[in-house]
C-alpha positions, 0 to 999 in steps of 0.5 A, spaced: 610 380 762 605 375 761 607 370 756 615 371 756 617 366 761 623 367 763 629 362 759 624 360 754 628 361 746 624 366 742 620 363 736 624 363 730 625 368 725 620 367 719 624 366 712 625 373 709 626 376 715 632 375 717 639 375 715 640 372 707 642 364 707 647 361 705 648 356 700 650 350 702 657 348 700 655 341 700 649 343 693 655 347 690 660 341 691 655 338 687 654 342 682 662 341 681 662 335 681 657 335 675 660 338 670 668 335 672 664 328 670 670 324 674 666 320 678 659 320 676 656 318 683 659 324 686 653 329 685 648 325 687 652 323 694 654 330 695 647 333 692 644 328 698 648 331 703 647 337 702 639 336 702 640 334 709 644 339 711 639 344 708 632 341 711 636 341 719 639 348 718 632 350 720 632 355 714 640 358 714 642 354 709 639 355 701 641 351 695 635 346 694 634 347 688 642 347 686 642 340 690 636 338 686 638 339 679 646 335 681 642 330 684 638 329 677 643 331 674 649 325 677 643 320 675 643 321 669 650 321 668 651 314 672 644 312 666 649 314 661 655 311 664 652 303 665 649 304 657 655 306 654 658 300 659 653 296 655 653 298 648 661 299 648 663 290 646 658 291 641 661 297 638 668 294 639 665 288 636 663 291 630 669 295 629 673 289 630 668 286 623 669 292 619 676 291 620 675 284 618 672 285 611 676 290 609 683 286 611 679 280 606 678 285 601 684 288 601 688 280 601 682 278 594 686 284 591 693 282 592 691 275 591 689 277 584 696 281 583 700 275 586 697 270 581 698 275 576 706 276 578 707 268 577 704 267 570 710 272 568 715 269 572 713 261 573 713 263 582 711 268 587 716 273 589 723 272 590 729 275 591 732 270 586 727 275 581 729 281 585 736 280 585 737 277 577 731 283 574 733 289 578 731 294 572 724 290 571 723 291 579 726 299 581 727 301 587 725 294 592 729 294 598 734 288 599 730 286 605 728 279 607 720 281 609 714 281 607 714 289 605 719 288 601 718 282 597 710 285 596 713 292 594 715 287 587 708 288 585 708 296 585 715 297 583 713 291 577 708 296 576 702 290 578 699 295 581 700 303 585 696 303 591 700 300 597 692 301 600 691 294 598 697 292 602 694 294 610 691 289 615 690 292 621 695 289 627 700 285 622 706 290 624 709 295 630 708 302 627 703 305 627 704 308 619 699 307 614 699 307 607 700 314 603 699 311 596 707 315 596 711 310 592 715 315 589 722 316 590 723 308 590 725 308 597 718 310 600 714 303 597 710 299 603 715 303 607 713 300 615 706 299 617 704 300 610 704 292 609 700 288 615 700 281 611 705 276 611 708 273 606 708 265 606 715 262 602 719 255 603 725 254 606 731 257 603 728 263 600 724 259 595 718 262 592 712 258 591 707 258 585 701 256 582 703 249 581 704 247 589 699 244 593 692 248 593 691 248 600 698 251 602 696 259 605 701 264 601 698 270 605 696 271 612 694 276 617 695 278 622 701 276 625 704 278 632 709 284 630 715 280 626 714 274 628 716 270 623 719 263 621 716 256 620 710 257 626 709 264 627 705 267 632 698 271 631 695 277 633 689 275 636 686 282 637 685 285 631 680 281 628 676 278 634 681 272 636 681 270 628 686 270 622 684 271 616 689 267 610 689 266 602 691 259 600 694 258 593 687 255 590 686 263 591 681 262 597 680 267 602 679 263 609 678 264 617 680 260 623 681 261 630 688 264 634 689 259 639 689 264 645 695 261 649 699 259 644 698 264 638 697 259 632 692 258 627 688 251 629 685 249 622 677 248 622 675 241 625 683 239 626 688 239 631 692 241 627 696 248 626 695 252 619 704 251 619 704 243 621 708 239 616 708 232 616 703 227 613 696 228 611 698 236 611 699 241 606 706 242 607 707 233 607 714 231 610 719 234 605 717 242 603 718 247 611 714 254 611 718 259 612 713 266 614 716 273 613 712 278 617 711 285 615 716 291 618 
């Protein structure tokens, strides 16, 4: 017949016409891919693939617009990932501030309580107080940290809010205060304290009358690091630590990375150093019990 040429294709059948479409597995995948948010660039990649697949299957695949709402869908998760990647060491940063202040605030306060404590007793605490005075001092555990010399102010009845004793990152357990203090036994349980009480060697207690440079408090040690040069935690409070003097100052200086100590503004030297032209001199040797 004229006009049917033999081995020709017959022309295409219009859209509508014919079997239905079938929805590109690609534009599905897709789709998925959006709503899992695993991998961001997921989406777009198979949302890509599947407008290809479509636009050569000459009118046998649909999905279009499927693809086309992953494929703007998976850009503005990739849009929101890299701004959440921007913005995320600003958050930390001020997370890390506001633990900062609030861990100062609270070592203002104990301080108050601590210089309190020495105008009755003549020192800081001491097991010496502890030990001769157990009906003035109920329920203190014998423990040689800073929990337990801490806790002579609450069972002393100084105070009964054992919130003013937590700084973030001073201790292993992830506890905070409850503000229980009754039974005894649950005074500056672990993890309700977070600052480090500084004595001298020995067991001594310091007092007012000591060299008004020497640190009494300090935060944040690494967990049970204790003794004459303790090391410092350098996570939570932005590679600083924070420490009150005895001339009731709250001061903050850098945690040296590598060796975790305290090195004083404009010094060598380290918060700890004994010797000559330090707080310390060459006879007194600190001795730093850590929270439990």
């Amino acid at each position: 017949m004229e006009g049917n040429i033999a081995g020709t294709m017959p022309p295409p059948i219009p859209a509508g016409t014919g079997a239905k479409k079938s929805t590109s597995g690609w534009a599905i995948a897709a789709m998925i891919g959006v709503f899992l948010v695993v991998v961001p660039p997921v989406p777009i990649i198979c949302g890509i693939i599947a407008l290809v697949k479509i636009h050569n299957s000459g009118g046998r695949k649909g999905g279009t617009t499927l693809a086309v709402v992953a494929l703007v869908l998976g850009c503005l998760e990739v849009v929101f990932a890299l701004l959440a990647g921007l913005a995320m060491p600003v958050i930390l940063r001020a997370k890390k501030k506001a633990d900062t202040v609030q861990a100062m605030s609270n070592l203002r306060q104990v301080g108050a309580l601590m210089y309190q404590f020495d105008q009755d007793w003549g020192t800081f605490p001491s097991q010496k107080i502890r030990t001769d005075n157990p009906d003035k001092f109920p329920g203190v555990s014998g423990g040689d940290d800073a929990n337990a010399y801490l806790s002579m102010l609450i069972a002393g009845g100084y105070t009964q809010a054992e919130d003013l004793f937590y700084a973030k990152g001073g201790s292993r357990a992830k506890k905070k205060p409850d503000n229980v203090i009754s039974p005894p036994n649950q005074i500056l349980e672990a993890g309700e304290c977070g600052f480090g009480y500084v004595m001298l060697a020995d067991g001594k207690a310091m007092s007012s009358a000591d060299n008004s440079g020497r640190p009494l408090l300090v935060a944040p040690l690494v967990a049970h690091s204790s003794g004459a040069n303790p090391d410092f935690n350098i996570e939570p409070f932005d590679q600083k630590a924070i420490y009150l003097r005895l001339d009731q100052s709250i001061q903050q200086a850098r945690i040296n990375k590598s060796t975790k100590h305290v090195t004083l503004p404009g010094l060598t030297m380290t918060l700890f150093d004994t010797g000559e032209r330090t707080v310390w001199g060459t006879t007194d040797v600190p001795d730093v019990k850590a929270p439990k």
